[in-house]
C-alpha positions as CSV (number, residue, x, y, z in Angstrom):
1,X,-13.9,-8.8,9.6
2,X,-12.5,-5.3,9.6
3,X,-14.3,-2.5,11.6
4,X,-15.3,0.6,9.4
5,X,-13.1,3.9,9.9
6,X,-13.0,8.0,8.9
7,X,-10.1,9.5,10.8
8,X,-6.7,8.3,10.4
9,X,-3.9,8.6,13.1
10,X,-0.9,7.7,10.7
11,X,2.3,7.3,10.9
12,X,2.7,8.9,8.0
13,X,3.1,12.8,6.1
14,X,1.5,14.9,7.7
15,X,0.6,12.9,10.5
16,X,1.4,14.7,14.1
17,X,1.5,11.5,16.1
18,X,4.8,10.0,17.5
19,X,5.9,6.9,15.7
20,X,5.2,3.3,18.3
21,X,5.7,-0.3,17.2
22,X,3.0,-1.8,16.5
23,X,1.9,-5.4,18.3
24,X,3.2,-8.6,17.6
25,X,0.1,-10.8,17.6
26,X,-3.3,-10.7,17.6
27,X,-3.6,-9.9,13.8
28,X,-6.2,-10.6,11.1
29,X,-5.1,-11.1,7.9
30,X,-7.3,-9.8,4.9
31,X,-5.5,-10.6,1.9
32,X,-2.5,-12.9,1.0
33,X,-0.4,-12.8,-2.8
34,X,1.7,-15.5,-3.5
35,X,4.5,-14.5,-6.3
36,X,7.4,-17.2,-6.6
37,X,9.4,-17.4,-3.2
38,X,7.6,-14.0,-2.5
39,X,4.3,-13.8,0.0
40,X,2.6,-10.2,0.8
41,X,0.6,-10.3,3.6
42,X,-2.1,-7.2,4.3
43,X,-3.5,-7.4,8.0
44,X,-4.8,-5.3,10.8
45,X,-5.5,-6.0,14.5
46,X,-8.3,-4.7,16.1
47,X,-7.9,-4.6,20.1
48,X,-11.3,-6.1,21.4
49,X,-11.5,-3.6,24.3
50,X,-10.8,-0.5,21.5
51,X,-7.7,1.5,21.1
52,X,-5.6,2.3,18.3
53,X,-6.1,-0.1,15.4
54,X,-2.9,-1.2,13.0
55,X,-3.0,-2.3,9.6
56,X,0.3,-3.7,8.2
57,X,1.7,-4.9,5.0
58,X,4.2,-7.3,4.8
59,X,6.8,-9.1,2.9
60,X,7.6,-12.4,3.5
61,X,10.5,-14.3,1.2
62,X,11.3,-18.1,1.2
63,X,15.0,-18.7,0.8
64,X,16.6,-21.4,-1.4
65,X,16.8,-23.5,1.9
66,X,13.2,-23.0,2.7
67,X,13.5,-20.4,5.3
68,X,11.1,-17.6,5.5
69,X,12.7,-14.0,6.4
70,X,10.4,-10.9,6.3
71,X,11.9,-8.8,4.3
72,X,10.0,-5.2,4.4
73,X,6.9,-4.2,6.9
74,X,5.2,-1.0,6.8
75,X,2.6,-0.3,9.3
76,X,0.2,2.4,10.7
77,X,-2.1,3.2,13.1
78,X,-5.4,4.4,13.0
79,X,-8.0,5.8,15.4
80,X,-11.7,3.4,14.8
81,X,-14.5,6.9,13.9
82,X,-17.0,6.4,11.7
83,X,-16.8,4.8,7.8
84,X,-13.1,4.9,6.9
85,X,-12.4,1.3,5.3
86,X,-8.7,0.4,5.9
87,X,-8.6,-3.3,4.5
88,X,-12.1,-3.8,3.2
89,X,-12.5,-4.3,-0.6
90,X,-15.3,-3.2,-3.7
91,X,-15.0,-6.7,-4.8
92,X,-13.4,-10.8,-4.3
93,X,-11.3,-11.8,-7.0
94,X,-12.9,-13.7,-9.3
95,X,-11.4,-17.2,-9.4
96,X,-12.4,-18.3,-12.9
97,X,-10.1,-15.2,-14.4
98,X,-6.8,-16.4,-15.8
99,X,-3.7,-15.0,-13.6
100,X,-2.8,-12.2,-15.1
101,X,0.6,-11.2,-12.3
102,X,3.2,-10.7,-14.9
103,X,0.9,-8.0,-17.3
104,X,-0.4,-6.4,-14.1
105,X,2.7,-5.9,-12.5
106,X,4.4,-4.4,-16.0
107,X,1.8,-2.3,-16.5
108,X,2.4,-1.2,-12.4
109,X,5.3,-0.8,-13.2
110,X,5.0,1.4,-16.1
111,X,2.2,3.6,-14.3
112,X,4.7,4.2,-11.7
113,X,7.4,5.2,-14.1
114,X,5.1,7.3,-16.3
115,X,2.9,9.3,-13.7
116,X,4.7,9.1,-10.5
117,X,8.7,8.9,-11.3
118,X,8.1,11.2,-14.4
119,X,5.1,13.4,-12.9
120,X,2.8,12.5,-16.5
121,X,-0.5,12.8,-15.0
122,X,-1.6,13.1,-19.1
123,X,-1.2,9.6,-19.0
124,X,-3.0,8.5,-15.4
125,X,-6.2,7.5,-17.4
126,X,-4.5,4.9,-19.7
127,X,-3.9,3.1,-15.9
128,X,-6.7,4.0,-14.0
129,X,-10.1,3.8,-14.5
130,X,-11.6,6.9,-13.6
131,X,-15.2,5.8,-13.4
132,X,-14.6,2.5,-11.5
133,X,-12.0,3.7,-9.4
134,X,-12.0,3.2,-5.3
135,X,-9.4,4.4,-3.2
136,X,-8.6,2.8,0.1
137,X,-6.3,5.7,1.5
138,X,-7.2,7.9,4.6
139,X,-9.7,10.8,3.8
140,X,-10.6,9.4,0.3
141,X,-12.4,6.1,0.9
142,X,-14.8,5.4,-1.7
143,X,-15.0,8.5,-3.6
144,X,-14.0,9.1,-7.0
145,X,-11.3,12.4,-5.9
146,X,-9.3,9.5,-4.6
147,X,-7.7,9.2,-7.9
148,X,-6.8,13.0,-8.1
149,X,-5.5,12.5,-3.9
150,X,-3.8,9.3,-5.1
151,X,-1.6,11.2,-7.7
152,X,-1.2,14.7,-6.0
153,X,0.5,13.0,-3.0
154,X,3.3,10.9,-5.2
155,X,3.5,13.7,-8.1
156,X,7.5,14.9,-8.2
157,X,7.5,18.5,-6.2
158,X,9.7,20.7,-4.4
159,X,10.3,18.8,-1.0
160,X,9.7,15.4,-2.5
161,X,13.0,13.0,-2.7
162,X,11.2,9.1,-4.8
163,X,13.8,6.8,-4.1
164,X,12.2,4.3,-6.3
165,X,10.8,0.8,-5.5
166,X,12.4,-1.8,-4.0
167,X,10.2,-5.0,-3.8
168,X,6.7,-5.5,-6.3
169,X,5.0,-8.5,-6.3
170,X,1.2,-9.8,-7.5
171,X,-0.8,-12.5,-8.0
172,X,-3.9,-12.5,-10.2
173,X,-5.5,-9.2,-9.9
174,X,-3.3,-7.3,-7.0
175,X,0.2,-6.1,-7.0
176,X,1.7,-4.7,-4.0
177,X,4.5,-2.2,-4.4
178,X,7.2,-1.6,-1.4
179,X,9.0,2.1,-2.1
180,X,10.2,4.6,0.1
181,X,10.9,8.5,-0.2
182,X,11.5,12.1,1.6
183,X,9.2,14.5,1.7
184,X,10.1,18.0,3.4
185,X,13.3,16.7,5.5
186,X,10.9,13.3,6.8
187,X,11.6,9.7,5.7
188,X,9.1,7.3,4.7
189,X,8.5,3.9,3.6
190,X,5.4,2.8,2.2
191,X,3.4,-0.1,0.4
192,X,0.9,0.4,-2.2
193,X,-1.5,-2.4,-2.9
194,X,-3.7,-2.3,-6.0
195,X,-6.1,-4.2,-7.4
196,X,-6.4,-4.0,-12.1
197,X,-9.2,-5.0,-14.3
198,X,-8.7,-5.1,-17.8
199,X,-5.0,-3.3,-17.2
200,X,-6.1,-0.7,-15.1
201,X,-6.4,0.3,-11.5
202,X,-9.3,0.0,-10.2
203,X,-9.0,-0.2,-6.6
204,X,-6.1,1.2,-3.9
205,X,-4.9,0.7,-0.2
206,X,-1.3,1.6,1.3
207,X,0.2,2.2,4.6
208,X,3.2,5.0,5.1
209,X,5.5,4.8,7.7
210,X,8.1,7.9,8.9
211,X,11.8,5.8,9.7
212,X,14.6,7.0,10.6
213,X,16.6,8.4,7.5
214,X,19.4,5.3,7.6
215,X,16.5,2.9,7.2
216,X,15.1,4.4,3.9
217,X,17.4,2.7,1.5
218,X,16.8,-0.9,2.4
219,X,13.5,-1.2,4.4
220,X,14.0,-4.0,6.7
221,X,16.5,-5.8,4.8
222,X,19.2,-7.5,6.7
């Protein structure tokens, strides 16, 4: 389904293109968690006639009354050029594995804590697997430095304001984190999607978005 791409044009740190919304319709979706009254959605759309291509990652909750509200969306954009993978995967879950949510999003959870919140990167092997893992993210797709990228970029520094998580949800192997933060005067919201084996990470896609500061708190929370 999903085109293969190198060079990012993000909406994201670093990135030195103006923030637009992104379309409305016309989206694929690649992968779909259900957790409770909670659905994460991971999409892109790809314009036919090219142009920018979006990927988005969504979360959709069911209210007692069985209305759907999304509650958080990050998206990006992203220039098609050459073999950077936005939403493709190393593997299909395997549907004969029991559901393992609840350990994978504690030990998430705890990863987060441990190596991102309290900067331990001592303690990344015990929740990634260096010799399996894949990274998703722009400039690192399939190589094994995606790990080291993967905890440079959320490791506490000067300039760097985590304001923690506010929405994780997984089903079977993947858990998709919603969090948002400041980096150098900039806000951001971003979600992380990974996929364990075995309790660790083994593969990684997210999206970052720059908002406006009054935004950061809450995501798209009414």
């Amino acid at each position: 389904m999903a085109e293969i791409w190198k060079t990012p044009q993000r909406t994201g740190p670093g990135s030195s293109c103006s923030p637009a919304p992104p379309p409305n319709f016309e989206f694929n979706i690649a992968r779909v968690l259900q957790d409770g009254a909670d659905m994460f959605m991971h999409s892109v759309h790809e314009p036919v006639a090219g142009g920018e291509v979006w990927v988005t990652m969504s979360l959709v909750r069911r209210s007692s009354a069985g209305l759907m509200t999304v509650k958080r969306q990050v998206s990006a954009r992203f220039s098609p050029d050459g073999d950077y993978c936005a939403v493709s995967g190393a593997a299909e879950r395997d549907p004969s594995l029991k559901d393992e949510a609840s350990l994978n999003k504690a030990q998430v959870s705890a990863f987060i804590q441990m190596v991102v919140r309290e900067g331990g990167a001592e303690h990344r092997d015990a929740f990634i697997d260096r010799g399996r893992f894949v990274s998703h993210t722009p400039g690192s797709c399939c190589r094994p430095e995606g790990l080291d990228a993967l905890v440079a970029r959320r490791r506490p520094r000067p300039g760097l304001v985590y304001h923690g998580v506010d929405d994780i949800v997984g089903e079977g192997a993947y858990v998709a984190v919603f969090s948002c933060f400041d980096l150098d005067g900039e806000s951001f919201r971003a979600c992380d999607l990974m996929r364990l084996e075995a309790g660790r990470i083994v593969e990684h896609w997210d999206v970052v978005e720059a908002v406006a500061a009054h935004s950061v708190a809450h995501n798209d929370e009414t």
